[in-house]
C-alpha positions as CSV (number, residue, x, y, z in Angstrom):
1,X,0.4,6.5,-21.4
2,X,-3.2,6.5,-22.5
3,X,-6.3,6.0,-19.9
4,X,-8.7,4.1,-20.9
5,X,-12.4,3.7,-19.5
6,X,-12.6,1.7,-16.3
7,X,-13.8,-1.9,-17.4
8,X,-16.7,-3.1,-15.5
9,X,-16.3,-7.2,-16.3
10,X,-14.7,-9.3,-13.0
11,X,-12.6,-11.9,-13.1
12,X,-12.9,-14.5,-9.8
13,X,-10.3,-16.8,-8.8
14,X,-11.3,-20.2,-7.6
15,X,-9.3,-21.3,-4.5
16,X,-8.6,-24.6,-6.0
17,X,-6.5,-22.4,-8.4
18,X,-3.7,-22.1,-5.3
19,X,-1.0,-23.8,-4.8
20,X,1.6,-23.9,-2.1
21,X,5.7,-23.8,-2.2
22,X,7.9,-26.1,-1.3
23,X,9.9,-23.5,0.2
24,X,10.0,-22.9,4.1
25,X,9.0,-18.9,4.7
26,X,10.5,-18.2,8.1
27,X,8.5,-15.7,9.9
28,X,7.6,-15.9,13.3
29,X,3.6,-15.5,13.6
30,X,4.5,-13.6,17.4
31,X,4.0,-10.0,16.5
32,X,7.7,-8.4,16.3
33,X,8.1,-5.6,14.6
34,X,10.5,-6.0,11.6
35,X,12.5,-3.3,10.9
36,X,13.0,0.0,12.9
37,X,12.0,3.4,12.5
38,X,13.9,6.1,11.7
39,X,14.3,8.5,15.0
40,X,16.6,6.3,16.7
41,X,14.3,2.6,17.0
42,X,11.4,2.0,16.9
43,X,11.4,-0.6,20.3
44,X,12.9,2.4,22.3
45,X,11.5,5.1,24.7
46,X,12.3,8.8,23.7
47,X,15.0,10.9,25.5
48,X,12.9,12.1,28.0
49,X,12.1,8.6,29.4
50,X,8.5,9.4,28.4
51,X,6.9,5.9,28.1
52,X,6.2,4.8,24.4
53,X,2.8,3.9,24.9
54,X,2.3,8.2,26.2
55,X,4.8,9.3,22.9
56,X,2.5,7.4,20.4
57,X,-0.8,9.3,22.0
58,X,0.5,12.3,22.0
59,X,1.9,12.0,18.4
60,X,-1.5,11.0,17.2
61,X,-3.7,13.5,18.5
62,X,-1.2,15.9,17.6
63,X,-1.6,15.3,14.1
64,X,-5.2,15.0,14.5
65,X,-4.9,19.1,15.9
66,X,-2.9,20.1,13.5
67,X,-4.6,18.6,10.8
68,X,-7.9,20.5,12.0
69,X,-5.9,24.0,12.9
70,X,-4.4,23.6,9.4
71,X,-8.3,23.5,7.7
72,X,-9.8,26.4,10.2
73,X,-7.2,28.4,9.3
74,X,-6.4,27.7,5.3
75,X,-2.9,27.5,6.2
76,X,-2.0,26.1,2.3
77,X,-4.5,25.6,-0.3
78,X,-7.7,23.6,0.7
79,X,-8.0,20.2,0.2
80,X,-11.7,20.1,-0.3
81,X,-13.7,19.2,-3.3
82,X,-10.6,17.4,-5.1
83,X,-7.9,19.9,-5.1
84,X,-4.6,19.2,-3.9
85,X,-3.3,20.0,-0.6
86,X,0.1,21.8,-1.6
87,X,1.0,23.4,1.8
88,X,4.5,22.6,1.2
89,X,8.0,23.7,1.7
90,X,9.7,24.8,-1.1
91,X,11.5,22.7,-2.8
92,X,9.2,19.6,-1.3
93,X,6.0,20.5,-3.3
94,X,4.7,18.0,-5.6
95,X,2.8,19.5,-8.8
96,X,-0.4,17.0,-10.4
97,X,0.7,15.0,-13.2
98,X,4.1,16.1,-12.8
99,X,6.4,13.1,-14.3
100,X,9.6,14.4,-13.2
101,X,9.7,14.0,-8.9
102,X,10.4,10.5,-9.4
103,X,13.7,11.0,-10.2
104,X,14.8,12.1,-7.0
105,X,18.7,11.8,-5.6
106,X,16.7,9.2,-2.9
107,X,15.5,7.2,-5.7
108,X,19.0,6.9,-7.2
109,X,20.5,5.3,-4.1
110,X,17.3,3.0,-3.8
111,X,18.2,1.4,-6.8
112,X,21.2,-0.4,-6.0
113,X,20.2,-1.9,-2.6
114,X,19.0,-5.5,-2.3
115,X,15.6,-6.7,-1.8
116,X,14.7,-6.1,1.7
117,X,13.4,-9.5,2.3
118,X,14.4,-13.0,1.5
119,X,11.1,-15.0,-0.4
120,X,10.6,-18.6,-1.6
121,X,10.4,-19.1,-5.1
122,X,7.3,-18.8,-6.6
123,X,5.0,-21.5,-8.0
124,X,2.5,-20.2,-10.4
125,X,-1.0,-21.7,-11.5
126,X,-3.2,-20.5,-14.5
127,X,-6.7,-19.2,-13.9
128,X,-7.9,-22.1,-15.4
129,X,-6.9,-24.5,-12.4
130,X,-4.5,-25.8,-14.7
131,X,-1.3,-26.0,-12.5
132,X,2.2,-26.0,-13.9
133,X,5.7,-27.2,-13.1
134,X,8.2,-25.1,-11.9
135,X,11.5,-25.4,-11.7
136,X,13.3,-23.8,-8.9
137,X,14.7,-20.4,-8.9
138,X,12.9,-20.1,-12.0
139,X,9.2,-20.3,-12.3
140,X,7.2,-21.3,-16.0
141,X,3.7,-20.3,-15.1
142,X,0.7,-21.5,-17.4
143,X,-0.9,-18.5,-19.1
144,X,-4.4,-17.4,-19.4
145,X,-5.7,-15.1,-21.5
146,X,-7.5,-12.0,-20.7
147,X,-11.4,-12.2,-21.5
148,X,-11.9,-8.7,-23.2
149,X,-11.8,-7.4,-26.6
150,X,-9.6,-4.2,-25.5
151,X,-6.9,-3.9,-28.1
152,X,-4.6,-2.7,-24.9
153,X,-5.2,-6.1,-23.1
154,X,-5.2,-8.2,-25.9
155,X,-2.0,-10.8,-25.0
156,X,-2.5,-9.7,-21.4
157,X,-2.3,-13.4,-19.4
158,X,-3.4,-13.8,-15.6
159,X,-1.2,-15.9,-13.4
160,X,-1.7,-16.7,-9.8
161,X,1.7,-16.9,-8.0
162,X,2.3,-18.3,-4.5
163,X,5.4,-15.9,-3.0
164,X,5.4,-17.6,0.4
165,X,3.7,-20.9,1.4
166,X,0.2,-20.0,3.4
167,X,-3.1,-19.7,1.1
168,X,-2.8,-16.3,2.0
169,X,0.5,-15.4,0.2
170,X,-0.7,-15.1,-3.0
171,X,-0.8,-12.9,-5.6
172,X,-2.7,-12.5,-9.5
173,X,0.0,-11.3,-12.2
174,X,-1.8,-9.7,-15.2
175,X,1.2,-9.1,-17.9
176,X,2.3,-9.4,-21.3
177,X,4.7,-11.7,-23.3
178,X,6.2,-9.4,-25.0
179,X,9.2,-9.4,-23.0
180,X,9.1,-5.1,-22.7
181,X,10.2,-4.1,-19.6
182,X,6.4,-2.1,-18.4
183,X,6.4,-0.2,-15.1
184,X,4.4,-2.2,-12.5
185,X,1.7,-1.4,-10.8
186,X,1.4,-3.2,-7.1
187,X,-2.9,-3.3,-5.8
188,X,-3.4,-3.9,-1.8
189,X,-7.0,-4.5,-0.9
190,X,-8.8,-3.6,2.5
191,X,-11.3,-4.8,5.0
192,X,-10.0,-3.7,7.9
193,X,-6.7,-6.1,8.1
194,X,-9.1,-9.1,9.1
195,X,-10.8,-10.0,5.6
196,X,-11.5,-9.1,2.1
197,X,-9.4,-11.0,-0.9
198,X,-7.7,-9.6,-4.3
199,X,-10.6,-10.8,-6.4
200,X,-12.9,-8.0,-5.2
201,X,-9.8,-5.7,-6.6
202,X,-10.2,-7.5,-10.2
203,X,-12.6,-4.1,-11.7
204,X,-9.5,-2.0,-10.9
205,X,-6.8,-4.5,-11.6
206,X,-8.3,-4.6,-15.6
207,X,-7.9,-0.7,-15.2
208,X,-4.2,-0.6,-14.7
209,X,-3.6,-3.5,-17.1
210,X,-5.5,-1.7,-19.9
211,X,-3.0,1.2,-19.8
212,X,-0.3,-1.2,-20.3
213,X,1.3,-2.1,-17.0
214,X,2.3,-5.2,-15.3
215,X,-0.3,-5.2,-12.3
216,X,0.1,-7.5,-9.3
217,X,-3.1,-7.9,-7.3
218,X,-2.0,-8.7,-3.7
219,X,-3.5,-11.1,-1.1
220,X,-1.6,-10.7,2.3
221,X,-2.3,-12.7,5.9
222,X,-5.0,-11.7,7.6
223,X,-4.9,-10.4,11.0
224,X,-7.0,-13.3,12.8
225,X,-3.8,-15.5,11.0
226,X,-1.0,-13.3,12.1
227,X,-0.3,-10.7,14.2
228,X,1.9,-7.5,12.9
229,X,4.3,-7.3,10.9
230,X,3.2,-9.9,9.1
231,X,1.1,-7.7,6.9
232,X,3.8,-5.5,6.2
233,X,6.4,-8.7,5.9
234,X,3.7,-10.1,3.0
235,X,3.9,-7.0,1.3
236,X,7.8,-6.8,0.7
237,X,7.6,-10.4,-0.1
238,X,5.5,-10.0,-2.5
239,X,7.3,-7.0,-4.0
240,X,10.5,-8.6,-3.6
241,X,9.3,-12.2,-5.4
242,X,8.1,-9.5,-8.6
243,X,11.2,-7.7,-8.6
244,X,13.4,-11.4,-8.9
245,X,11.5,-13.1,-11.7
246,X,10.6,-9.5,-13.5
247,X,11.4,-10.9,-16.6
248,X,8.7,-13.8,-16.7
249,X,6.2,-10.3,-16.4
250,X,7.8,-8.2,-18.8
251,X,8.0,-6.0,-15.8
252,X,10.5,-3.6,-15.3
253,X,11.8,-3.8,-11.3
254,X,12.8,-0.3,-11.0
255,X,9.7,1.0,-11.7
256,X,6.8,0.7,-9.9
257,X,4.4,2.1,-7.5
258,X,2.0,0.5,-4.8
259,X,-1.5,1.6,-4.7
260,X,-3.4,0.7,-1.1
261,X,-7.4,0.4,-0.2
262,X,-8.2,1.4,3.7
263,X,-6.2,-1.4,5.4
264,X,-4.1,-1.9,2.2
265,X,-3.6,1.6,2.4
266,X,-1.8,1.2,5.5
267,X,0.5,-1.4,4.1
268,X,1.1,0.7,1.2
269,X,2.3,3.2,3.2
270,X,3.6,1.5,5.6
271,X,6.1,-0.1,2.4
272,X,6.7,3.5,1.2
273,X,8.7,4.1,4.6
274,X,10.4,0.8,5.1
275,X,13.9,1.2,5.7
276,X,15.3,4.0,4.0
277,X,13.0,2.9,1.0
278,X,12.7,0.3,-1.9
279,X,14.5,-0.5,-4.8
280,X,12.7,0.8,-7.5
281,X,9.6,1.8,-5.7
282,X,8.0,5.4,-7.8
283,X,5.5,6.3,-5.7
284,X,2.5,5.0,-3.0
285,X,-0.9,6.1,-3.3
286,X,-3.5,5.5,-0.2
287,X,-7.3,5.3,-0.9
288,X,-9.0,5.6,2.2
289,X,-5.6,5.2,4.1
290,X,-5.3,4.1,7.7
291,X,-2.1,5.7,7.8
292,X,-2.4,5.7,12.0
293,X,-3.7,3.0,13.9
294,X,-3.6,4.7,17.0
295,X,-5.6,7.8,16.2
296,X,-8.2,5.2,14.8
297,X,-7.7,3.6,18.5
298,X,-8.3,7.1,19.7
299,X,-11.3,8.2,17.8
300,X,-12.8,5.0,18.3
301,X,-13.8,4.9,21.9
302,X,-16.6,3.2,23.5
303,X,-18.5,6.7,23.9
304,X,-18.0,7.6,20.3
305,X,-21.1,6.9,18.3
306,X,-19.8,6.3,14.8
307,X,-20.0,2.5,14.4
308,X,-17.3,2.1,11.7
309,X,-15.1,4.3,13.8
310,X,-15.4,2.1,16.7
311,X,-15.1,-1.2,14.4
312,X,-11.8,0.3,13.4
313,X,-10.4,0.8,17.0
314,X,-11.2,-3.2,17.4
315,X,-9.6,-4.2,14.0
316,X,-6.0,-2.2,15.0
317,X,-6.2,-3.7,18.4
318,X,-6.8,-7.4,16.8
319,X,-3.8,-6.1,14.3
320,X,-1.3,-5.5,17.0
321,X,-2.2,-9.7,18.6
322,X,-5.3,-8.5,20.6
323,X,-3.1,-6.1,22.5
324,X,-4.0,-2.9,23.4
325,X,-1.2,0.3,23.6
326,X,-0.7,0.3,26.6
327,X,0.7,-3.0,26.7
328,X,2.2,-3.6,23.5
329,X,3.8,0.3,22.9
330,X,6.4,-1.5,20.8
331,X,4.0,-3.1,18.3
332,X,1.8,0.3,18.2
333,X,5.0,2.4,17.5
334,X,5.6,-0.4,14.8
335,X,2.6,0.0,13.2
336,X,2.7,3.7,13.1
337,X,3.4,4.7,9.3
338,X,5.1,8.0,10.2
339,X,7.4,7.2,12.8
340,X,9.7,5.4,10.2
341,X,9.5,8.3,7.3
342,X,12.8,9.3,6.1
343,X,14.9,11.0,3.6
344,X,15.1,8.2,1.3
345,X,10.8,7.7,1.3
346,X,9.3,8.3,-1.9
347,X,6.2,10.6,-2.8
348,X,2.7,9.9,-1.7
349,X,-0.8,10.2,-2.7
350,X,-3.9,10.3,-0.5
351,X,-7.6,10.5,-1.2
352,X,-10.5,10.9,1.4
353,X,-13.9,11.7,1.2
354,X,-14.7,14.3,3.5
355,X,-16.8,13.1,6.3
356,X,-15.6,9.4,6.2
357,X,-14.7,7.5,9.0
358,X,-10.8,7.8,8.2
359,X,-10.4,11.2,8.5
360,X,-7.9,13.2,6.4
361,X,-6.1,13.9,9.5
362,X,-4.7,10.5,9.2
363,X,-2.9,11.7,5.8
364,X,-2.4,15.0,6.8
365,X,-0.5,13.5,10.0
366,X,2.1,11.2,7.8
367,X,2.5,14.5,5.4
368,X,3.6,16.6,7.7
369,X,6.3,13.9,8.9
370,X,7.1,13.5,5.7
371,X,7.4,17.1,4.8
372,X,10.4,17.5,7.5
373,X,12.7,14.7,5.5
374,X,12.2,16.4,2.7
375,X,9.1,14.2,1.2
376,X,6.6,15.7,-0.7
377,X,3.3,14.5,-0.5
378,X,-0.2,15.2,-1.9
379,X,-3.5,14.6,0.1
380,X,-6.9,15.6,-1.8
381,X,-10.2,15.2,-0.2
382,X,-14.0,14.8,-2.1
383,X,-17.4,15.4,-0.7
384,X,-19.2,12.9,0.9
385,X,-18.8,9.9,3.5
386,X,-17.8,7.2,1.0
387,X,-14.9,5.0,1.9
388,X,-12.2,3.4,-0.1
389,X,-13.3,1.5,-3.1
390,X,-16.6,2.9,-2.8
391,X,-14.9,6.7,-3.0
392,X,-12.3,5.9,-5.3
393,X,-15.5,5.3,-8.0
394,X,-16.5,8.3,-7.8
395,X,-16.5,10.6,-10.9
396,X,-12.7,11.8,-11.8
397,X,-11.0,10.3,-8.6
398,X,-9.3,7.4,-10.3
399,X,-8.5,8.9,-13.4
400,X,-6.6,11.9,-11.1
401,X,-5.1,8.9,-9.6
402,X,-3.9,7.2,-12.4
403,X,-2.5,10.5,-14.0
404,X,-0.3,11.1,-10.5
405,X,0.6,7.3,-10.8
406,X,1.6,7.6,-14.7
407,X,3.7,10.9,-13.6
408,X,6.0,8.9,-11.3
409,X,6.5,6.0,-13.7
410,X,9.4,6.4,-15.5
């Protein structure tokens, strides 16, 4: 599939633009993890009756030393300066551009399972604040057109689509009506679980809809509206609401990939080990990822001087209700991306800049989880301190990303 040149044009949303469904969206707004993880539950103590809340700290900082023994001592090839890290088992090792790990024997059996989550119907609106009428089970949203003069985007229509019934849980559809079955491309922005809004993801949205994908740009509850899971339950919802009315997209539901900004990062990820995996799900990439709330909580301690760092500790306590670990192991354990990798994860992507406030060690931490269920994944690092979007703009990044993305598509 052909990359085009990042567009530069926005395209804001007005919040009149939203509308709310009918349909009741039970979720409990108490933080309870949903779903469990995948070394025998995720609200249980280990074997050794150590408490959860000691398991968790230990598991962090133990990625966060083997993460830093693994760059002292070149153990695999360096992720520095934008080369992959491919310190991998064979077998598990993941090759750039590569189209042909997605078809993995995991991915097979993902394909026949049922949406993991039951969500309302959607009710669309145009861009336009033009609403429409939707019948149920079936949604006819009002198109608008794409302003550019991109041959790739021309017949591309934006539609904002309500998969559950707060403000929050909605979502912009950029697709044709063509009626082609295109692979999908699902965007999850950041700001530390407690703000920032899919319109600021509109630059890169354009991006993936030039190349030809259908490309849903994700808003999700906020973490001063609901505690954990609910960030993760918005995501699935979301995913699972695409996946039911693919056809009004010309999106195909069994192939996609998720693509996740700091925060978002961490509900891409945290997606990519839900269960024993999605239908359909290709890939998840992480910008920036958070992929371990408690080593943020770590590394984020009144004595630490790093601002951001100490910002993030707050933002991860507010995720988890206001609770601290301590207190709340459960929801910590929850929230912990590796603790629930398995055999029937898919591959994963990472990017960090080098002496940003998310360390690598975050990635490096999942990888190596991964890498013992068989998961390859690839974690690349650039120079610098820039974060998330930020990073991701910086010359050849997202164009290595999109050529990883296009080599899981199928």
């Amino acid at each position: 599939m052909t990359v085009s040149t990042l567009a530069l044009a926005a395209l804001v949303i007005g919040p009149a633009a939203l509308q709310a469904t009918s349909a009741a969206h039970a979720l409990s707004a108490s933080p309870q993890p949903v779903g469990t993880s995948q070394e025998g539950g995720e609200n249980t103590a280990s074997p050794d009756k150590t408490p959860l809340w000691a398991e968790i700290v230990s598991s962090a900082k133990a990625g966060a030393q083997a993460g830093q023994a693994g760059k002292a001592g070149k153990a695999g090839t360096s992720a520095k300066t934008g080369t992959a890290d491919t310190a991998e088992t064979a077998g598990t090792a993941e090759t750039a551009g590569a189209a042909g790990t997605a078809g993995t024997s995991a991915q097979t059996a993902k394909t026949a399972k049922a949406d993991p989550t039951a969500t309302p119907t959607p009710t669309s609106t145009s861009t336009s604040k033009a609403t429409s009428t939707a019948k149920p089970k079936k949604p006819t949203p009002t198109s608008s057109p794409a302003p550019t003069d991109n041959p790739l985007l021309q017949g591309t229509v934006i539609n904002t689509v309500a998969y559950g019934p707060h403000a929050r849980q909605r979502m912009d559809v950029w697709h044709q009506t063509d009626g082609l079955k295109r692979p999908g491309v699902f965007l999850i922005h950041g700001g530390w679980w407690s703000s920032g809004d899919k319109k600021y993801m509109t630059e890169i949205t354009k991006s993936y809809a030039e190349q030809g994908y259908t490309v849903f740009n994700i808003n999700y509850r906020l973490s001063g509206e609901a505690a954990w899971p609910a960030q993760r339950v918005d995501a699935l919802d979301a995913i699972a609401t695409a996946r039911r009315h693919a056809s009004l997209w010309s999106f195909d539901p069994n192939n996609y990939v998720v693509v996740g900004f700091s925060a978002g990062g961490h509900l891409a990820a945290a997606v990519g080990t839900y269960g024993d995996g999605l239908p359909g799900l290709r890939g998840v990439v992480g910008i920036s990822p958070v992929t371990s709330p408690m080593l943020a909580y770590e590394e984020g301690g009144t004595d630490v001087f790093d601002l951001n760092k100490r910002k993030l500790r707050e933002a991860a306590i507010q995720l988890a209700g206001g609770c601290e670990p301590a207190k709340c192991p459960k929801i910590w354990a929850s929230m912990e991306v590796s603790r629930h990798a398995s055999r029937g994860d898919v591959p994963e992507l990472a990017v960090h800049s080098e002496e940003e406030f998310v360390p690598v060690e975050h990635s490096l931490q999942l990888k190596e989880r991964l890498r013992s269920f068989g998961v390859g994944m690839t974690v690349l690092t650039e120079p610098g301190i820039e974060h998330s979007a930020p990073m991701y703009r910086l010359p050849g990044v997202a164009e290595r990303v999109q050529d990883w993305v296009a080599g899981k598509l199928l």
